[in-house]
C-alpha positions as CSV (number, residue, x, y, z in Angstrom):
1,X,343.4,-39.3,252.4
2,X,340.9,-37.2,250.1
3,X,337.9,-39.9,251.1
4,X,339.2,-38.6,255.2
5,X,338.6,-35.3,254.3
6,X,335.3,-35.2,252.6
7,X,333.8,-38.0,255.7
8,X,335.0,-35.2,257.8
9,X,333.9,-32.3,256.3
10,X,330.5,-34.3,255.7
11,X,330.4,-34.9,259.1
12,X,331.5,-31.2,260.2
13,X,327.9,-29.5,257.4
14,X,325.6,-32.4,258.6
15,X,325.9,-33.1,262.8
16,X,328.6,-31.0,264.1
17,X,327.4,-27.4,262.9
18,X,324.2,-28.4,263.2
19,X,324.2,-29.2,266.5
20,X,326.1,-25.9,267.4
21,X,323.1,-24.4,265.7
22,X,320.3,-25.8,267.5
23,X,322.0,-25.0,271.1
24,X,322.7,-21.5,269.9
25,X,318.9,-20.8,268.9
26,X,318.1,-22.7,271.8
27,X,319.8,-20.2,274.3
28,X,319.2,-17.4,272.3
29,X,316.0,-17.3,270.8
30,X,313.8,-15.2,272.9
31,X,316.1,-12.5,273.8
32,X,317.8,-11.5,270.4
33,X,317.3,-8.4,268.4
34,X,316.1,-8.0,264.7
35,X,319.2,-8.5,262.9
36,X,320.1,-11.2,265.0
37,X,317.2,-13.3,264.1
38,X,317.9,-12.8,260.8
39,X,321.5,-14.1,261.3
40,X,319.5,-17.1,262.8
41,X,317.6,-17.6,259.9
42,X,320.7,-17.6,257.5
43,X,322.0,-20.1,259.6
44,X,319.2,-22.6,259.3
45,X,319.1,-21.7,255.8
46,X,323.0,-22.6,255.2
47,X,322.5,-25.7,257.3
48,X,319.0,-27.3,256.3
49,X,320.1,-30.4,254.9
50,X,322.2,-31.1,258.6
51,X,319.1,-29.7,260.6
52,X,317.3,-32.4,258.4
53,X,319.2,-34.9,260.2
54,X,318.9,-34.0,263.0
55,X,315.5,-32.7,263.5
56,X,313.9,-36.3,264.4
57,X,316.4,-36.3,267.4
58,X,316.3,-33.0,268.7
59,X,313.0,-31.3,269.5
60,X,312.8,-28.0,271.5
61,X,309.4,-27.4,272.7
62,X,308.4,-23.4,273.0
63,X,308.6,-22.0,276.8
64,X,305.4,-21.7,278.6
65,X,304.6,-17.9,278.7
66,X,303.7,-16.6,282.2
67,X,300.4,-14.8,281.8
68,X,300.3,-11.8,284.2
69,X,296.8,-10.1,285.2
């Protein structure tokens, strides 16, 4: 029962939470305010070793800025 509970927690800190991370800076990364981003920098901070994991499988690529002139 204890060796459930620690796969699922494991599994909760390394790919679920995670995950929710990288859609949430995904949607919200150009449009937040100062103390925001630093929430958003705690977060990868708290979660490194999950964003570890899954860094080789997900890659956002920056927007392309529209250049107005």
């Amino acid at each position: 029962m204890i060796l459930i509970i620690y796969a699922v927690l494991a599994g909760t800190y390394l790919l679920v939470m995670p995950a929710i991370v990288y859609a949430y800076l995904n949607m919200r990364w150009y449009v937040v305010s100062s103390f925001e981003r630093g929430f958003m920098y705690f977060l990868m901070f708290f979660f490194f070793p999950g964003m570890l994991v899954l860094s080789p499988f997900l890659n956002f690529r920056p927007r392309r800025r529209q250049i107005e002139g």
